[in-house]
C-alpha positions, 0 to 999 in steps of 0.5 A: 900814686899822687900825692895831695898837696895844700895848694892843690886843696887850694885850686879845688876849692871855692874862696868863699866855701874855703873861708867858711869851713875856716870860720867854723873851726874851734881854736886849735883846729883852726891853728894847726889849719894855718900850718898847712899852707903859707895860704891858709896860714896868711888868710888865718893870720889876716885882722879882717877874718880874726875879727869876724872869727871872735865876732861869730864865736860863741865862748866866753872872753879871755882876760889879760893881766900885767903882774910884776914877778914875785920870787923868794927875794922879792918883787923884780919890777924888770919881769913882768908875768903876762896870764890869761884868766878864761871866763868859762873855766875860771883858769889862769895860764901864763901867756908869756914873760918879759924880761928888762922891761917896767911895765906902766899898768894902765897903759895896755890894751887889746884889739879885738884881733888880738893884738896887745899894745903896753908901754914900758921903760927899759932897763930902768931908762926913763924914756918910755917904750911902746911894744906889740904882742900878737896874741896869734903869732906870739911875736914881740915888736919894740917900735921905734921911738927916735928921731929918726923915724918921725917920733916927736920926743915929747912926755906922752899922756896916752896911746891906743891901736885899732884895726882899719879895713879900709887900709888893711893896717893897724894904726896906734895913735899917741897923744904927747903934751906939746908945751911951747912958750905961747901955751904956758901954763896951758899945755895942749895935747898933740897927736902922733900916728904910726901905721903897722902892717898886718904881717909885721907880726905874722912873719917876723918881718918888721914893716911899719910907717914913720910917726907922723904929727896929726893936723888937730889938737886938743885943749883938754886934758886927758885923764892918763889914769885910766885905759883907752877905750877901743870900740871900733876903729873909736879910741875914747879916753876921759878927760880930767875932771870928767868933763867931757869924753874925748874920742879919736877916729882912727881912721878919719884923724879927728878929734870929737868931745862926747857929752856924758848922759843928760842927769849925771853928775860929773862934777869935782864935788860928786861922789860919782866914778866913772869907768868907761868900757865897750860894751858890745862894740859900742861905748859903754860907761858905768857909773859908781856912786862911791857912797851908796855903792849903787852902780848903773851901765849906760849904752851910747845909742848915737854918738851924733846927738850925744844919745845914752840909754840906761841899761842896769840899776844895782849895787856893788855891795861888799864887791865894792872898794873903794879904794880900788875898783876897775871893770875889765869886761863888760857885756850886756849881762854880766861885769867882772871887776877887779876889785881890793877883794880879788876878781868879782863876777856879777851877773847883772839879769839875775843881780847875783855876784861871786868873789871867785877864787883863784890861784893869783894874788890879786890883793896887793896893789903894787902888782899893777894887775890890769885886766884886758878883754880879749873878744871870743876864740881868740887864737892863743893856745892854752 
Protein backbone atom coordinates (compact mmCIF):
# COMPACT_ATOMS: atom_id res chain seq x y z
CA UNK A 1 0.00 0.00 0.00
CA UNK A 2 1.52 3.42 -0.78
CA UNK A 3 2.11 5.57 1.69
CA UNK A 4 1.13 9.72 1.44
CA UNK A 5 3.97 11.61 1.98
CA UNK A 6 3.82 15.99 2.39
CA UNK A 7 5.45 16.40 -0.84
CA UNK A 8 3.10 14.36 -2.45
CA UNK A 9 0.29 16.70 -0.72
CA UNK A 10 2.41 19.43 -1.95
CA UNK A 11 2.33 18.42 -5.94
CA UNK A 12 -1.74 17.70 -5.42
CA UNK A 13 -2.45 20.45 -4.46
CA UNK A 14 -3.42 24.33 -5.87
CA UNK A 15 -0.55 27.11 -4.09
CA UNK A 16 -3.37 29.32 -3.68
CA UNK A 17 -6.04 26.65 -2.31
CA UNK A 18 -3.11 25.54 -0.33
CA UNK A 19 -2.23 28.77 1.51
CA UNK A 20 -6.02 29.54 2.04
CA UNK A 21 -6.70 26.42 3.84
CA UNK A 22 -3.46 27.75 5.94
CA UNK A 23 -4.76 31.18 6.75
CA UNK A 24 -7.99 29.61 8.22
CA UNK A 25 -6.10 27.61 10.87
CA UNK A 26 -6.30 28.54 14.60
CA UNK A 27 -2.84 28.94 16.02
CA UNK A 28 -1.57 25.58 17.02
CA UNK A 29 -3.02 23.91 14.12
CA UNK A 30 -1.32 26.04 11.92
CA UNK A 31 2.03 25.21 14.19
CA UNK A 32 1.81 21.64 14.08
CA UNK A 33 0.71 22.30 9.99
CA UNK A 34 4.32 23.92 9.73
CA UNK A 35 6.07 20.59 10.99
CA UNK A 36 4.74 18.61 8.13
CA UNK A 37 6.92 19.48 5.54
CA UNK A 38 10.45 21.68 5.25
CA UNK A 39 7.57 23.62 2.69
CA UNK A 40 4.81 24.14 4.52
CA UNK A 41 7.18 25.02 7.53
CA UNK A 42 9.27 27.91 5.44
CA UNK A 43 5.42 29.30 3.81
CA UNK A 44 4.20 29.37 7.39
CA UNK A 45 7.36 30.88 8.90
CA UNK A 46 7.49 33.75 5.78
CA UNK A 47 6.59 37.61 7.29
CA UNK A 48 4.45 38.25 4.23
CA UNK A 49 1.78 35.00 5.05
CA UNK A 50 2.32 36.17 9.08
CA UNK A 51 1.35 39.27 8.54
CA UNK A 52 -1.55 38.72 6.45
CA UNK A 53 -2.51 35.53 9.02
CA UNK A 54 -2.53 38.36 12.21
CA UNK A 55 -4.43 40.83 9.87
CA UNK A 56 -7.58 38.31 8.93
CA UNK A 57 -7.53 36.98 12.58
CA UNK A 58 -10.41 37.65 14.55
CA UNK A 59 -8.84 37.51 18.66
CA UNK A 60 -7.81 39.78 20.56
CA UNK A 61 -3.94 40.90 20.97
CA UNK A 62 -1.45 39.60 23.12
CA UNK A 63 0.83 41.86 25.08
CA UNK A 64 4.76 41.45 25.94
CA UNK A 65 6.10 42.73 29.26
CA UNK A 66 9.95 43.12 30.31
CA UNK A 67 10.35 42.38 34.05
CA UNK A 68 13.53 42.11 35.86
CA UNK A 69 13.20 38.59 38.28
CA UNK A 70 12.62 39.05 41.79
CA UNK A 71 13.77 36.06 44.07
CA UNK A 72 14.02 35.75 47.95
CA UNK A 73 17.54 37.54 47.63
CA UNK A 74 16.34 40.41 45.86
CA UNK A 75 16.06 41.83 42.51
CA UNK A 76 18.68 40.28 39.76
CA UNK A 77 18.72 43.27 37.00
CA UNK A 78 20.83 39.98 34.67
CA UNK A 79 17.43 37.88 34.51
CA UNK A 80 14.97 39.44 32.66
CA UNK A 81 11.48 37.49 32.64
CA UNK A 82 9.57 37.94 29.29
CA UNK A 83 5.34 37.08 30.06
CA UNK A 84 2.46 37.67 27.61
CA UNK A 85 -0.66 39.16 29.05
CA UNK A 86 -3.57 37.63 26.43
CA UNK A 87 -6.47 40.14 26.36
CA UNK A 88 -9.17 37.61 25.93
CA UNK A 89 -8.38 35.66 28.96
CA UNK A 90 -6.73 38.09 31.22
CA UNK A 91 -3.64 35.56 31.66
CA UNK A 92 -0.09 35.91 31.69
CA UNK A 93 2.25 32.99 30.92
CA UNK A 94 6.01 33.27 30.77
CA UNK A 95 7.53 33.38 27.06
CA UNK A 96 11.02 33.01 27.85
CA UNK A 97 14.29 34.17 30.24
CA UNK A 98 17.12 35.69 29.71
CA UNK A 99 20.16 35.33 31.67
CA UNK A 100 23.45 37.93 31.45
CA UNK A 101 21.55 40.51 30.10
CA UNK A 102 20.46 44.48 31.48
CA UNK A 103 17.47 45.16 29.59
CA UNK A 104 16.72 49.16 28.69
CA UNK A 105 12.66 49.30 29.20
CA UNK A 106 11.75 51.27 26.60
CA UNK A 107 13.59 50.12 24.04
CA UNK A 108 11.91 47.12 22.78
CA UNK A 109 9.24 46.60 20.13
CA UNK A 110 7.39 44.16 18.05
CA UNK A 111 6.60 43.68 14.27
CA UNK A 112 3.29 42.94 13.60
CA UNK A 113 5.13 39.53 12.27
CA UNK A 114 6.09 38.80 15.41
CA UNK A 115 9.64 39.57 15.58
CA UNK A 116 10.64 41.31 19.00
CA UNK A 117 13.75 43.57 19.05
CA UNK A 118 15.19 44.86 22.76
CA UNK A 119 18.49 46.46 23.80
CA UNK A 120 20.54 45.47 26.66
CA UNK A 121 24.00 45.43 28.23
CA UNK A 122 25.59 42.30 28.72
CA UNK A 123 27.33 41.05 31.65
CA UNK A 124 27.42 44.65 33.19
CA UNK A 125 29.65 46.07 29.98
CA UNK A 126 28.69 49.33 29.26
CA UNK A 127 28.33 49.11 25.58
CA UNK A 128 24.84 48.36 24.46
CA UNK A 129 23.55 45.20 22.58
CA UNK A 130 20.73 44.66 20.23
CA UNK A 131 19.01 41.28 19.98
CA UNK A 132 16.20 39.49 18.17
CA UNK A 133 13.66 37.17 19.22
CA UNK A 134 11.21 35.41 17.08
CA UNK A 135 8.01 34.99 18.56
CA UNK A 136 7.27 32.13 15.79
CA UNK A 137 10.68 29.92 15.97
CA UNK A 138 11.60 30.90 19.53
CA UNK A 139 15.07 31.70 18.33
CA UNK A 140 17.60 34.60 20.07
CA UNK A 141 19.87 36.48 17.72
CA UNK A 142 22.59 38.75 19.19
CA UNK A 143 23.54 41.03 16.07
CA UNK A 144 26.81 42.36 15.61
CA UNK A 145 27.82 45.44 16.83
CA UNK A 146 31.69 45.96 16.16
CA UNK A 147 33.85 47.23 13.47
CA UNK A 148 34.26 44.94 11.67
CA UNK A 149 30.70 44.34 10.41
CA UNK A 150 29.98 48.27 9.58
CA UNK A 151 28.69 49.08 13.36
CA UNK A 152 29.77 53.06 13.83
CA UNK A 153 30.42 53.12 17.46
CA UNK A 154 28.62 55.86 18.66
CA UNK A 155 26.00 56.47 21.88
CA UNK A 156 22.69 55.26 20.41
CA UNK A 157 19.31 57.46 20.90
CA UNK A 158 16.92 54.93 19.58
CA UNK A 159 16.12 52.05 17.24
CA UNK A 160 13.21 50.15 15.25
CA UNK A 161 12.86 47.06 12.92
CA UNK A 162 10.03 46.60 10.48
CA UNK A 163 9.09 44.08 7.60
CA UNK A 164 9.91 45.34 3.95
CA UNK A 165 7.85 43.06 1.18
CA UNK A 166 9.32 44.47 -1.66
CA UNK A 167 12.78 42.99 -0.22
CA UNK A 168 11.53 40.18 1.44
CA UNK A 169 13.80 41.22 4.61
CA UNK A 170 13.30 42.95 7.92
CA UNK A 171 15.47 46.16 8.21
CA UNK A 172 16.35 47.69 11.88
CA UNK A 173 17.26 51.24 11.52
CA UNK A 174 19.44 53.16 14.38
CA UNK A 175 19.89 56.60 15.14
CA UNK A 176 23.26 57.28 17.10
CA UNK A 177 24.44 60.77 18.13
CA UNK A 178 27.08 61.79 15.75
CA UNK A 179 29.28 64.61 17.81
CA UNK A 180 32.28 65.82 15.48
CA UNK A 181 33.87 69.28 16.43
CA UNK A 182 32.03 71.30 13.68
CA UNK A 183 28.41 70.54 15.44
CA UNK A 184 29.50 71.09 19.23
CA UNK A 185 27.13 72.07 21.09
CA UNK A 186 24.56 70.76 18.75
CA UNK A 187 25.04 67.37 18.12
CA UNK A 188 23.02 65.75 15.14
CA UNK A 189 21.42 62.20 14.74
CA UNK A 190 22.78 59.95 12.31
CA UNK A 191 21.21 56.74 10.75
CA UNK A 192 22.75 53.24 10.82
CA UNK A 193 20.61 50.26 8.91
CA UNK A 194 21.07 46.66 8.78
CA UNK A 195 19.19 43.93 6.65
CA UNK A 196 18.08 40.52 8.28
CA UNK A 197 17.02 37.85 6.26
CA UNK A 198 13.74 36.29 6.69
CA UNK A 199 15.03 33.01 7.85
CA UNK A 200 17.73 33.86 9.83
CA UNK A 201 15.26 33.20 12.74
CA UNK A 202 13.62 30.48 11.22
CA UNK A 203 16.44 27.74 10.61
CA UNK A 204 19.04 28.97 13.08
CA UNK A 205 21.00 30.10 10.14
CA UNK A 206 22.37 33.64 10.77
CA UNK A 207 22.17 35.65 7.76
CA UNK A 208 22.26 39.46 7.81
CA UNK A 209 24.08 42.69 5.83
CA UNK A 210 26.99 44.95 7.18
CA UNK A 211 25.33 48.20 9.34
CA UNK A 212 25.51 50.87 6.75
CA UNK A 213 25.60 54.76 7.70
CA UNK A 214 22.33 56.13 5.74
CA UNK A 215 22.77 59.43 3.57
CA UNK A 216 20.31 62.00 5.72
CA UNK A 217 20.53 63.05 9.04
CA UNK A 218 18.33 64.94 11.62
CA UNK A 219 18.80 68.02 13.73
CA UNK A 220 16.21 67.35 16.23
CA UNK A 221 16.49 65.81 18.61
CA UNK A 222 14.55 62.46 19.38
CA UNK A 223 12.97 61.83 22.73
CA UNK A 224 14.69 58.20 23.65
CA UNK A 225 12.29 58.00 26.57
CA UNK A 226 9.75 56.83 24.84
CA UNK A 227 8.99 53.90 22.23
CA UNK A 228 9.29 53.53 18.72
CA UNK A 229 6.33 53.48 16.84
CA UNK A 230 5.89 51.09 13.86
CA UNK A 231 2.94 51.63 11.39
CA UNK A 232 3.98 49.92 8.58
CA UNK A 233 7.24 49.89 7.12
CA UNK A 234 7.00 54.11 9.25
CA UNK A 235 9.27 54.16 12.13
CA UNK A 236 7.95 57.34 14.38
CA UNK A 237 9.50 58.62 17.30
CA UNK A 238 8.87 62.32 19.13
CA UNK A 239 11.32 64.62 19.33
CA UNK A 240 12.10 66.79 22.45
CA UNK A 241 10.02 69.23 23.65
CA UNK A 242 7.19 67.91 21.49
CA UNK A 243 7.99 69.79 18.74
CA UNK A 244 7.52 67.96 15.77
CA UNK A 245 7.06 63.84 15.07
CA UNK A 246 10.19 62.54 13.29
CA UNK A 247 9.49 59.63 11.07
CA UNK A 248 11.76 57.28 9.11
CA UNK A 249 10.73 55.36 6.03
CA UNK A 250 12.13 52.21 6.02
CA UNK A 251 11.95 51.19 2.92
CA UNK A 252 12.67 54.71 0.77
CA UNK A 253 15.51 55.92 3.91
CA UNK A 254 14.08 59.28 4.37
CA UNK A 255 13.49 61.34 7.17
CA UNK A 256 10.32 63.48 7.14
CA UNK A 257 8.96 65.68 10.37
CA UNK A 258 5.29 65.30 11.14
CA UNK A 259 3.19 68.31 12.33
CA UNK A 260 1.00 67.67 15.58
CA UNK A 261 -2.75 68.39 15.15
CA UNK A 262 -3.68 72.08 14.18
CA UNK A 263 -4.96 73.41 18.14
CA UNK A 264 -3.02 71.34 20.42
CA UNK A 265 -0.88 72.40 22.79
CA UNK A 266 2.81 71.22 22.65
CA UNK A 267 4.30 73.60 24.35
CA UNK A 268 7.14 73.43 27.43
CA UNK A 269 4.82 75.12 29.58
CA UNK A 270 1.57 72.94 28.96
CA UNK A 271 0.13 70.62 30.73
CA UNK A 272 -0.40 68.06 27.89
CA UNK A 273 1.48 64.44 27.58
CA UNK A 274 1.41 62.75 24.58
CA UNK A 275 1.85 59.31 23.78
CA UNK A 276 2.05 58.26 20.46
CA UNK A 277 0.63 54.62 19.53
CA UNK A 278 -0.66 52.51 16.17
CA UNK A 279 -3.75 52.73 16.01
CA UNK A 280 -4.98 50.32 13.36
CA UNK A 281 -1.82 50.59 10.94
CA UNK A 282 -2.12 54.21 11.08
CA UNK A 283 -0.28 56.42 13.51
CA UNK A 284 -2.25 57.45 16.37
CA UNK A 285 -1.49 60.00 18.98
CA UNK A 286 -3.29 60.20 22.47
CA UNK A 287 -3.27 63.39 23.98
CA UNK A 288 -3.43 63.80 28.41
CA UNK A 289 -4.07 66.54 29.90
CA UNK A 290 -2.00 65.80 33.34
CA UNK A 291 -4.43 68.19 35.39
CA UNK A 292 -7.68 67.76 34.24
CA UNK A 293 -7.04 63.76 33.32
CA UNK A 294 -9.21 64.45 30.14
CA UNK A 295 -7.74 62.58 27.41
CA UNK A 296 -8.79 62.38 23.74
CA UNK A 297 -7.32 59.80 20.60
CA UNK A 298 -6.39 61.25 17.18
CA UNK A 299 -5.91 59.25 13.77
CA UNK A 300 -3.50 60.67 11.10
CA UNK A 301 -5.70 60.73 8.02
CA UNK A 302 -2.79 61.81 5.64
CA UNK A 303 0.70 62.00 6.34
CA UNK A 304 0.94 64.26 3.26
CA UNK A 305 -0.75 67.24 4.40
CA UNK A 306 -0.41 66.76 8.19
CA UNK A 307 -4.26 65.58 8.26
CA UNK A 308 -5.58 64.55 12.29
CA UNK A 309 -8.97 63.27 12.95
CA UNK A 310 -10.15 63.16 16.37
CA UNK A 311 -11.80 60.08 17.37
CA UNK A 312 -12.48 60.17 21.24
CA UNK A 313 -13.16 62.71 24.05
CA UNK A 314 -12.67 61.28 27.81
CA UNK A 315 -11.28 61.18 31.07
CA UNK A 316 -8.71 58.72 32.66
CA UNK A 317 -10.09 59.48 36.12
CA UNK A 318 -8.91 57.49 39.28
CA UNK A 319 -6.95 55.01 36.16
CA UNK A 320 -4.97 58.12 35.69
CA UNK A 321 -0.96 58.49 37.36
CA UNK A 322 0.64 60.91 37.10
CA UNK A 323 3.51 59.81 37.61
CA UNK A 324 3.42 57.03 35.43
CA UNK A 325 1.09 56.40 32.71
CA UNK A 326 2.02 54.49 29.10
CA UNK A 327 -0.82 53.19 26.53
CA UNK A 328 0.47 49.80 25.39
CA UNK A 329 -2.60 49.15 22.81
CA UNK A 330 -4.64 50.77 21.15
CA UNK A 331 -7.54 50.03 18.94
CA UNK A 332 -10.31 52.16 17.88
CA UNK A 333 -12.49 51.13 20.63
CA UNK A 334 -10.50 50.24 23.38
CA UNK A 335 -6.75 51.31 25.55
CA UNK A 336 -5.36 49.37 27.79
CA UNK A 337 -2.91 51.27 29.95
CA UNK A 338 -0.04 50.63 32.05
CA UNK A 339 -0.66 52.55 34.97
CA UNK A 340 0.89 53.33 38.85
CA UNK A 341 -2.19 51.23 39.63
CA UNK A 342 -1.63 47.96 37.71
CA UNK A 343 -2.92 47.21 33.90
CA UNK A 344 -6.33 49.59 33.01
CA UNK A 345 -8.87 48.52 30.43
CA UNK A 346 -10.83 51.16 28.89
CA UNK A 347 -13.55 50.72 26.48
CA UNK A 348 -13.70 53.87 25.04
CA UNK A 349 -17.54 53.31 22.97
CA UNK A 350 -19.25 52.57 26.33
CA UNK A 351 -16.67 55.19 28.54
CA UNK A 352 -16.21 52.27 31.15
CA UNK A 353 -12.52 51.20 32.58
CA UNK A 354 -11.34 48.13 34.90
CA UNK A 355 -8.28 47.89 37.00
CA UNK A 356 -7.79 44.16 36.16
CA UNK A 357 -6.41 42.18 38.56
CA UNK A 358 -3.67 40.12 37.69
CA UNK A 359 -1.26 37.65 39.05
CA UNK A 360 2.15 40.19 38.53
CA UNK A 361 3.23 43.15 40.43
CA UNK A 362 3.02 45.77 38.01
CA UNK A 363 3.45 48.33 40.95
CA UNK A 364 7.00 48.74 41.49
CA UNK A 365 8.49 51.03 38.98
CA UNK A 366 11.76 49.61 38.99
CA UNK A 367 10.63 46.25 37.48
CA UNK A 368 10.62 48.37 33.95
CA UNK A 369 7.70 46.62 32.70
CA UNK A 370 7.05 47.75 29.20
CA UNK A 371 3.90 46.65 27.32
CA UNK A 372 4.21 45.68 23.22
CA UNK A 373 1.20 45.04 20.99
CA UNK A 374 1.48 41.61 19.35
CA UNK A 375 -1.09 41.78 16.20
CA UNK A 376 -3.61 38.84 16.23
CA UNK A 377 -2.90 34.94 16.39
CA UNK A 378 0.17 35.29 16.74
CA UNK A 379 1.98 32.15 16.23
CA UNK A 380 3.34 31.74 20.26
CA UNK A 381 2.25 28.68 21.83
CA UNK A 382 0.83 29.08 25.50
Amino acid sequence: MKTTTAQDINNDFPDDFEYEIQLRLPPKSLSRFQSVSKFWGNQILDPSFRDIYHMGSKKNPKIIFFKTQVSSFGENPLVAEWVCFNTKTLSLYNIFTTKGTRVCPTNMMVTPQGMMCYAGTKNNMMESQIFLYSLSSKQLLELPMDSSSGFSKAPIASFGIGYIPSIKKFKLALLYINVTPSNVPYPHFKCQVIEINNNSLGDGTTNYSNWRVVDEHITDLVDSSHSTVLVESTLNWKSCCDAVIISFDLESEKFRMLNYPSGVNVSLHSTNKLYLVNLQEKLGLLIVDSITQDASLWKLQDHGSHTWEKRYNFSLAEAFCSNHLWPIYVQDEEIVIHSEGGLVFYNLKNNTFKILDINVNLNDLSLGQVGLPVLNQSLMQE
